[in-house]
LONUDO-603450 format. One line per 4 residues: their letters; for each residue x negated, z negated, y of C-alpha. Coordinates in Angstrom, 1 decimal, always signed. Last residue first. Layout:
N
A> X Z Y ~ ...
# end
This chain:
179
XXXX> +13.9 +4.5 +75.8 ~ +13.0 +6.9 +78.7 ~ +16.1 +7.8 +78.7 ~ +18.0 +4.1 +78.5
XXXX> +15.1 +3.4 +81.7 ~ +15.9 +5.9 +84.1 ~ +20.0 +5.1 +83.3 ~ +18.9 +1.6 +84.2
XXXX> +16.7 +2.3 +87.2 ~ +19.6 +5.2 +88.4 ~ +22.4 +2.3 +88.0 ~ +20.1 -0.1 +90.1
XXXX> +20.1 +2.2 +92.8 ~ +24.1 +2.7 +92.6 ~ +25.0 -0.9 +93.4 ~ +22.0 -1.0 +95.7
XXXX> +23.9 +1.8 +97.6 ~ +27.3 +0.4 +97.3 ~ +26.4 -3.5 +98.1 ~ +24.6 -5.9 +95.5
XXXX> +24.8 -9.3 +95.9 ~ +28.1 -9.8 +94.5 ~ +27.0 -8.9 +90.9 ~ +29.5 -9.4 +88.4
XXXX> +30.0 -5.4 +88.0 ~ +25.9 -5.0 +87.5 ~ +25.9 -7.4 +84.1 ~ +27.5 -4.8 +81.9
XXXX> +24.4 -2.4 +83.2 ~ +21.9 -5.3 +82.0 ~ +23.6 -6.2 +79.0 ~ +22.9 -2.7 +78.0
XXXX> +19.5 -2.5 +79.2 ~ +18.5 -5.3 +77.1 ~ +20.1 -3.6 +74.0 ~ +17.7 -0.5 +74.8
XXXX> +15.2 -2.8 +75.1 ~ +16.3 -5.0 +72.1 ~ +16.7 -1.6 +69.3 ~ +13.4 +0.0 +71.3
XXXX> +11.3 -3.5 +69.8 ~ +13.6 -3.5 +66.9 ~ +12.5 +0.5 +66.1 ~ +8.9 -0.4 +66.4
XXXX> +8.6 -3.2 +64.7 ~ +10.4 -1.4 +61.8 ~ +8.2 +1.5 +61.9 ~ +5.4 -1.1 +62.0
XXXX> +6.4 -2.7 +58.8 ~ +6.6 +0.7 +57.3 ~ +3.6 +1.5 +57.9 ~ +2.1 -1.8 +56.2
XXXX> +4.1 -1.5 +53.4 ~ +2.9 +2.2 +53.1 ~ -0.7 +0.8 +53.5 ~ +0.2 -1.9 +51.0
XXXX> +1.0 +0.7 +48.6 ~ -2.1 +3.0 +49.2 ~ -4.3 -0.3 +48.9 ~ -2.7 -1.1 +45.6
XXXX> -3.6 +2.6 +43.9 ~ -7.0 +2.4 +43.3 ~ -7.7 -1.2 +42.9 ~ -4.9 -1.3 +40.7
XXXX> -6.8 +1.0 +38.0 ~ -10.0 -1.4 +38.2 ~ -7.8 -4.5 +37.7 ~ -6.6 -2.2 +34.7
XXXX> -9.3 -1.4 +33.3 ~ -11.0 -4.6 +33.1 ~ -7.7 -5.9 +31.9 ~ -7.5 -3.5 +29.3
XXXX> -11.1 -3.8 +28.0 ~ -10.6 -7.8 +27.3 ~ -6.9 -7.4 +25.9 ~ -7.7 -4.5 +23.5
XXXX> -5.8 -1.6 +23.9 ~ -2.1 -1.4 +24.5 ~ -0.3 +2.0 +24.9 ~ -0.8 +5.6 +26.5
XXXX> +2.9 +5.5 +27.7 ~ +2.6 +3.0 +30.3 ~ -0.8 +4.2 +32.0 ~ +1.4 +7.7 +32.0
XXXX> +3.9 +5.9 +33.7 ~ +1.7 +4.5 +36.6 ~ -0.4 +7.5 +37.0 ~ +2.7 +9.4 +38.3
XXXX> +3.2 +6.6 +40.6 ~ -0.3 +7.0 +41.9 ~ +0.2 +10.4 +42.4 ~ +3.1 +10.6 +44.4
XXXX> +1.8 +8.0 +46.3 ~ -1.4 +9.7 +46.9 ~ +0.6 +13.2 +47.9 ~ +2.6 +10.4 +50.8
XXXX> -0.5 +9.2 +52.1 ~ -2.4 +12.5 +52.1 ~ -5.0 +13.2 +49.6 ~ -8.5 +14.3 +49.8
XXXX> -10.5 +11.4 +47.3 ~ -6.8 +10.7 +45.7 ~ -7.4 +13.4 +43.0 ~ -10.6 +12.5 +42.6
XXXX> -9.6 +8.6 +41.8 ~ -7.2 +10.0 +39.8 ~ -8.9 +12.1 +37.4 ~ -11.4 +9.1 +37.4
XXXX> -8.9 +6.4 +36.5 ~ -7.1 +8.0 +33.7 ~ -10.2 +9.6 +32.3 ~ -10.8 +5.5 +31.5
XXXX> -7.2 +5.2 +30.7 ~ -7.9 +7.8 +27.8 ~ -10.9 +6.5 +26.8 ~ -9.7 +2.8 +26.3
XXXX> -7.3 +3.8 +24.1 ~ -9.2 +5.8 +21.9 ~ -11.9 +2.6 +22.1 ~ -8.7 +0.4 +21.2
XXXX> -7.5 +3.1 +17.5 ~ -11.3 +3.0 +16.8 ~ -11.1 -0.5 +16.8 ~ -8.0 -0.9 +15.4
XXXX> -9.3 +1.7 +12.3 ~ -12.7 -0.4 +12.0 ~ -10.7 -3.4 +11.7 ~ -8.3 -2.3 +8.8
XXXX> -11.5 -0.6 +6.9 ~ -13.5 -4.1 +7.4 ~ -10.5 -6.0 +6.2 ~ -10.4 -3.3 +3.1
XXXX> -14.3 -3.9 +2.0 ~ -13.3 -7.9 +2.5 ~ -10.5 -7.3 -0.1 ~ -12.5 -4.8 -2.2
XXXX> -15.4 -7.8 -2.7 ~ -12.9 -10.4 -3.2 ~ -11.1 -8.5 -5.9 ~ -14.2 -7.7 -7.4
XXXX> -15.5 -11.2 -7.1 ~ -12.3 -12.9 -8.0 ~ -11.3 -11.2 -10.9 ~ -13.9 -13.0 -13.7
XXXX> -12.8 -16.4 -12.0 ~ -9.3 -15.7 -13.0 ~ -7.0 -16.3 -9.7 ~ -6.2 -18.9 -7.5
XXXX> -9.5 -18.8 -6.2 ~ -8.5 -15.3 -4.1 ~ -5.9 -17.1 -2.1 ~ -8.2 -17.2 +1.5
XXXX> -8.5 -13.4 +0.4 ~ -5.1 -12.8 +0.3 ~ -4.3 -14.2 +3.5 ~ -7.0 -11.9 +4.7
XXXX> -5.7 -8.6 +3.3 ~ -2.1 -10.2 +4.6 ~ -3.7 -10.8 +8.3 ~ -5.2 -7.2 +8.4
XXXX> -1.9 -6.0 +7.7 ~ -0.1 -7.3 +10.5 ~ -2.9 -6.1 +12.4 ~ -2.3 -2.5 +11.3
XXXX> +1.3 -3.1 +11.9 ~ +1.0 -4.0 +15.3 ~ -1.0 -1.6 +15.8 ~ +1.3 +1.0 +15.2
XXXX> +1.0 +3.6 +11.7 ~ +1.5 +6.6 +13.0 ~ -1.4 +8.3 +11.8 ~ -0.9 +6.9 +7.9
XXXX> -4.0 +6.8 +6.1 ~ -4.5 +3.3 +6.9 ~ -1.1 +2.5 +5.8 ~ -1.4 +4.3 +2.6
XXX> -4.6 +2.5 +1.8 ~ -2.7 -1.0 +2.6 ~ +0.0 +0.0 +0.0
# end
């Protein structure tokens, strides 16, 4: 059954490793049987943990190749890229960094904090214009609602005769275009 599983290209790693625990299950249970078996049956069941962990290593090094071309074909497609094309591309990068699977945890954390440091600054830098934007429009959002209150406030002003009356209109209607 374990040669079959090995031979099989689709078996997961999950099951690989589930395997590798049985074989070495096994082996911790090997003195329950006849003496004469135990060294041949000890000897093939460390030869197949070997096979089983030379399989998930390949199967992590695969892995950890294709996130590593990952990385560089996007850190040269970023090198001339706008803002917006980098986004684009970074999210693109993000689902195919999902499908390519789990390696092993020490190499795919190393790749990964090296795979955010490519594409978090182009996020924060879209958070950051985007903050601005908004700064932006509720700085114009209270001028133009200052002017507003402004022109409402004209008709309860007794100071102001006809001509004043109508200069301050031209200041405020100056300013709402200019706004």
């Amino acid at each position: 059954r374990a040669q079959g599983v090995l031979a099989a290209s689709e078996t997961s790693h999950a099951d690989l490793i589930t395997l590798k625990r049985e074989a070495a299950d096994q082996l911790r249970r090997v003195d329950e049987i006849d003496p004469r078996q135990r060294g041949d049956l000890g000897k093939q069941l460390r030869g197949l943990i070997e096979q089983i962990s030379t399989a998930i290593d390949a199967r992590f090094a695969a892995i950890a190749e294709e996130k590593q071309k990952l990385i560089a074909q996007l850190r040269r497609q970023l090198t001339h890229a706008e803002l917006d094309a980098a986004l684009d591309l970074a999210k693109s990068a993000q689902k195919r960094w999902q499908g390519l699977g789990k390696g092993s945890h020490k190499s795919d954390q190393a790749l990964w904090e090296e795979f955010r440091a490519l594409i978090d600054p182009l996020f924060a830098r879209r958070n950051d214009e985007l903050k601005a934007l908004d700064a932006s429009r509720e700085a114009e959002r209270s001028a133009a609602q200052k002017l507003v209150e402004e022109m409402a406030g004209l008709g309860a002003r007794e100071d102001l005769d006809a001509p004043h009356l109508e200069a301050e209109i031209a200041r405020l209607e100056d300013g709402w275009r200019s706004a």
